[in-house]
Steps between C-alpha positions, in 0.01 A plus 500: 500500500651835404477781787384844431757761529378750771584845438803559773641198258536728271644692678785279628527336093603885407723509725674202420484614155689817582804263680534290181521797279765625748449888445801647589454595867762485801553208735348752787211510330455134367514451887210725588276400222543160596403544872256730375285240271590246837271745686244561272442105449436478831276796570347584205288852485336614813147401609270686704565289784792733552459857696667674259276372204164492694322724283705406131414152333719444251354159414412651153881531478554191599277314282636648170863365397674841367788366321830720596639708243867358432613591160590901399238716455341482200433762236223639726255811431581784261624816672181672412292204722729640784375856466214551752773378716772762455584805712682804337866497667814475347622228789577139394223283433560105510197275378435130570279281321378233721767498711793597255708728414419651115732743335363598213210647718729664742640812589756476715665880388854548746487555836747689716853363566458247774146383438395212324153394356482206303293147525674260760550192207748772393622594881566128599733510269680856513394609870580133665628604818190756617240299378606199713535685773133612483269274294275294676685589802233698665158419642380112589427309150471177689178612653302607200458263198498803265800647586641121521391482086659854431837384678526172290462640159684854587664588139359827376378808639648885543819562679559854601862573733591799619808614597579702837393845442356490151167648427309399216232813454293347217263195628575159390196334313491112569192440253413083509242417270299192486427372112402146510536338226267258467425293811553625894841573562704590826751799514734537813647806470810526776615849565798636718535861614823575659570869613853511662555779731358828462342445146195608404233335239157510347365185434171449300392092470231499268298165413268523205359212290400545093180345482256331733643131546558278783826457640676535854796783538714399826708815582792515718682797607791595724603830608805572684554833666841563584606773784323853433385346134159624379292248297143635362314195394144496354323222377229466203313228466268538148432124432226329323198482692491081402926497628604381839809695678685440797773724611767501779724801536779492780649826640830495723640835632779589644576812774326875380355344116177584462269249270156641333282277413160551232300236387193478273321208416198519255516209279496140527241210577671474858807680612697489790848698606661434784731834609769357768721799651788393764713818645828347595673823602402813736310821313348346231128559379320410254118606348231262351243616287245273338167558278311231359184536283335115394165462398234213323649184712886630546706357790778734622738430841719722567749361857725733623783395764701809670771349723662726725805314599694811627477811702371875351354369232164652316249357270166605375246328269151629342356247308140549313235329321200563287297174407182496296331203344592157707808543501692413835855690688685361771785725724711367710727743680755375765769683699716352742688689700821285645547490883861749419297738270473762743363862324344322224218727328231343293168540385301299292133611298279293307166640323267342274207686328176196373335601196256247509328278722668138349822661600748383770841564715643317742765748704722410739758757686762329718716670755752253649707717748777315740649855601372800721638802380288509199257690251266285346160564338270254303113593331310300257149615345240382269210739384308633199423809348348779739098532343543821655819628252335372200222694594707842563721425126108440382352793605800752336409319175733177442253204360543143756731362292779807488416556863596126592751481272659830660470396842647203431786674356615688768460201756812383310654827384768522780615166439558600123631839610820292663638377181772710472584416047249719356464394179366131663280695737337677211435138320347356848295785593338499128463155462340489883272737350355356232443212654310610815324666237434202302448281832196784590369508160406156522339516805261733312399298183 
């Protein structure tokens, strides 16, 4: 009798296909991929059964074998599919197609002396020596079966090192788009950040899918904040409302850097982004913004972990949502404060705003403080439009629709007003815009 592959066996069959095509990789990292596979094999993705996943099934995941992307990328979309996606800056802009690095649709320009951006295929070769010092060296891959698969295929994803005291003043686009090509595929993009000391970077990671397929984007992402480095990070998720995307990013600072942190998450069938932040040195801080806007039967989780593992350190997070249709949000803050992390200062903010009755959020704050000289604020909140606003923007002449669609606005303005690139503010606050207004315009047919 034959058996029936399961989809984690195909899982472990690409991976043995990537040993026997033996891709040019270093012993170090044969080592952790190996392990890595070991791990997943035995834990497979996470069920709800665990705390951390409690309100996330990923059993559609898990029932759908997403083969891994192992060859080079192919020829991909046309620049002018890639379009909608583009900001107007003259910094570097790298794009992967599922996963991998593509040339011929990059724009990688020449960044100061001292920095370089280029995909880490290329950087395992030419940048050895800091990328084994850093890649999958931070955060806990044995514990989480996605971040297990992203460790045992690691070959392709944006490398961006900066040497102490350079400054690159132009943001660095890291666009990953999803083109399947004909059946589901899965794309592990792995991404390192280093910023030695005193540097200073913008950092824009933009996911974006051509067409509406089915696929599943795992995302890792390491960020490491050397001594009085500056690292401005924000995150785009734009995938297709039938895609699945799970993301880990991993921040490690060192004494005085300071780490800012925006995500946005509007696309996907479920998405999920975990946001780990360790400070291993005195004076560091850090600041966490998040806004996600899901509707019809979207699933988006966004964990945050804030670990204050040293004295005088600061962190702050604001994190919103807006959620119309049935569509479904989960936040998960946590801060621990270490029993030696005396004069830590942190406060932590969720807010969600229901736009329909089928609508939910499950939002959980966690303050876990093991020292007494402290600051430390937490507030969560889940409401709907005021009746009594609508009726004021009503009564000076706005129609229901523009008046909801208004006050909706501004409930996520500020959040928007913290993305410090301009020219990607202006694309999110427009296309935010049209579709509250399309989201309210429904409503009314």
């Amino acid at each position: 009798m034959s058996m029936v592959a399961t989809p984690k066996d195909t899982y472990l069959a690409g991976f043995a296909a990537l040993e026997r095509a033996g891709t040019a990789a270093p012993a170090w990292l044969h080592r952790i991929r190996r392990s890595a596979i070991d791990r997943f094999a035995e834990i497979g993705f996470p069920t709800v059964r665990l705390e951390d996943w409690k309100y996330t099934n990923v059993a559609a995941i898990a029932a759908i074998a997403f083969p891994p992307v192992l060859a080079e990328a192919p020829a991909g979309p046309g620049a002018e599919a890639l379009e909608p996606f583009a900001f107007a800056t003259p910094g570097p802009r790298l794009v992967f197609v599922n996963g991998r690095y593509s040339a011929k649709l990059s724009s990688p320009a020449s960044p100061p002396s001292g920095v370089r951006v280029t995909s880490l295929a290329e950087a395992l070769v030419t940048d050895a020596a800091a990328v084994e010092r850093h890649l999958a060296r931070h955060g806990d891959w044995a514990r989480n079966g996605f971040t297990a698969l992203s460790a045992a295929f690691a070959q392709d994803g944006a490398f961006v090192h900066l040497a102490p005291g350079t400054r690159v003043e132009e943001p660095i686009h890291l666009l990953f788009v999803a083109a399947v090509p004909a059946a589901p595929v899965l794309s592990q993009p792995r991404n390192l950040v280093v910023a030695e000391r005193e540097s200073r970077a913008t950092i824009v990671e933009h996911y974006v899918a051509v067409g509406d397929d089915t696929y599943l984007t795992n995302a890792v992402t390491e960020v490491v904040a050397g001594e009085g480095a500056i690292v401005e990070h924000y995150r785009v998720q734009q995938e297709s409302r039938r895609g699945f995307h799970v993301g880990t990013t991993e921040v490690r600072q060192a004494r005085d850097s300071r780490f800012t942190s925006g995500s946005v998450s509007l696309g996907g069938r479920l998405a999920r982004h975990d946001l780990n932040v360790r400070f291993d040195a005195e004076g560091a801080s850090c600041e966490l913004d998040g806004l996600y806007v899901v509707g019809d039967r979207q699933h988006v989780d966004n964990h945050t972990l804030i670990d204050h593992a040293r004295p005088r350190c600061t962190s702050r997070q604001l994190y919103k949502g807006v959620l119309d249709g049935a569509s479904r949000a989960v936040f998960n803050g946590r801060v621990i404060v270490r029993p030696d992390a005396q004069r830590t200062d942190a406060h932590q903010t969720n807010k969600n705003l229901l736009l329909s009755e089928s609508a939910e959020v499950d939002t959980k704050p966690q303050l876990e403080i093991f020292a007494d000289d402290v600051k430390c604020t937490h507030g969560a909140a889940v409401g709907r439009l005021g009746e009594d606003a609508v009726f004021y923007l009503r009564s000076r002449g706005l129609g229901e629709t523009a008046a909801r669609t208004l006050l909706t606005y501004g409930f996520v303005s500020d959040v928007l007003a913290r993305i410090a690139v301009e020219p990607l503010r202006a694309r999110l606050d427009a296309l935010l815009m049209a579709r509250l207004r399309d989201a309210r315009a429904k409503e009314t047919r």
